[in-house]
N, C-alpha and C positions, 0 to 999 in steps of 0.2 A: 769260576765255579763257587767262590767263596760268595758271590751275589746269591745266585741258586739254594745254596746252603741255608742262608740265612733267611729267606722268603720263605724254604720249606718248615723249618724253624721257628717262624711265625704262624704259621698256618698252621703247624702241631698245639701251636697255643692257645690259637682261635677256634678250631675242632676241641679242643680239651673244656673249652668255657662256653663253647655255645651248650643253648639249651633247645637247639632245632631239632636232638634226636638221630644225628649223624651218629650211627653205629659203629661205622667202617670207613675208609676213605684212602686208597692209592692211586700214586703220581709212579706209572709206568713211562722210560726213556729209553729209548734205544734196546728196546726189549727186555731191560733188566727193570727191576723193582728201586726207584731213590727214594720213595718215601712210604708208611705207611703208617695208620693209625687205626688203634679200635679203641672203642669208648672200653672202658672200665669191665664192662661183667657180658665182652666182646675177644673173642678168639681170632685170630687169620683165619684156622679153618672151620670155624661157622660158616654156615650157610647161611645166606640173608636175602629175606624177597626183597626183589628188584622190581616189580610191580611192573610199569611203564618204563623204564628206563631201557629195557631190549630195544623196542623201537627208537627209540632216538640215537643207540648207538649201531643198529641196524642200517638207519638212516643215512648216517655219518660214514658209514662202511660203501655202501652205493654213491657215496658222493665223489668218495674218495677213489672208488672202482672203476666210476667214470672217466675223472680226471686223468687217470693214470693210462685210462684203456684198457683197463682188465675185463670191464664190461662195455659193449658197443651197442647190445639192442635190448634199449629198457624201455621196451614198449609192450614187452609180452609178458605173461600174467608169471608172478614171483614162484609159483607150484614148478615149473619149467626146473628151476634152477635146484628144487628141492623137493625131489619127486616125493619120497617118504611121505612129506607132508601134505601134499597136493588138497586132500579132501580139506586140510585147515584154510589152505590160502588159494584155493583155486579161484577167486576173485580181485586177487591182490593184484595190481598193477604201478609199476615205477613211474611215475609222470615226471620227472626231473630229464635233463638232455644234457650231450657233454657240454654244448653251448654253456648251460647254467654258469652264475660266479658260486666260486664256496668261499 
């Protein structure tokens, strides 16, 4: 753990001195919070646009559903699973298979 530690410890360093504009930044494990950081004139509970980033952890999320067998038929359109939203995503379709590597 003392490894872990000292990485995340690093990486509060590297977030403090970058000039990329990293706001915010948590390392979620095992459901609990081990690390978190917000830049300067940044709060935990700010809210902060996420722009694109939903999709690619959306993405990660069916990957991972797959795998697992939570989800078995990712061939019908993403509205199915999320009725509320249907009129946003009634074109949405999974093309990944559990075959896939992740």
């Amino acid at each position: 753990m003392k490894k872990n530690h000292a990485s995340l410890v690093t990486l509060g360093d590297k977030l403090a001195q970058s000039a990329d504009g990293i706001r915010a930044f948590v390392v979620v494990r095992d459901g609990r919070i081990v690390f978190e950081y917000c830049r300067h004139d940044v709060r935990p509970s700010d809210l902060q646009q996420i722009n694109s980033v939903t999709k690619s952890v959306v993405g990660m999320l069916v990957g991972i559903a797959l795998r697992v067998g939570a989800l078995r038929d990712c061939g019908r359109p993403s509205a199915i699973f999320c009725p509320k939203h249907a009129c946003e995503a009634s074109t949405s379709v999974c093309t990944a298979s559990p075959s896939s590597s992740y």
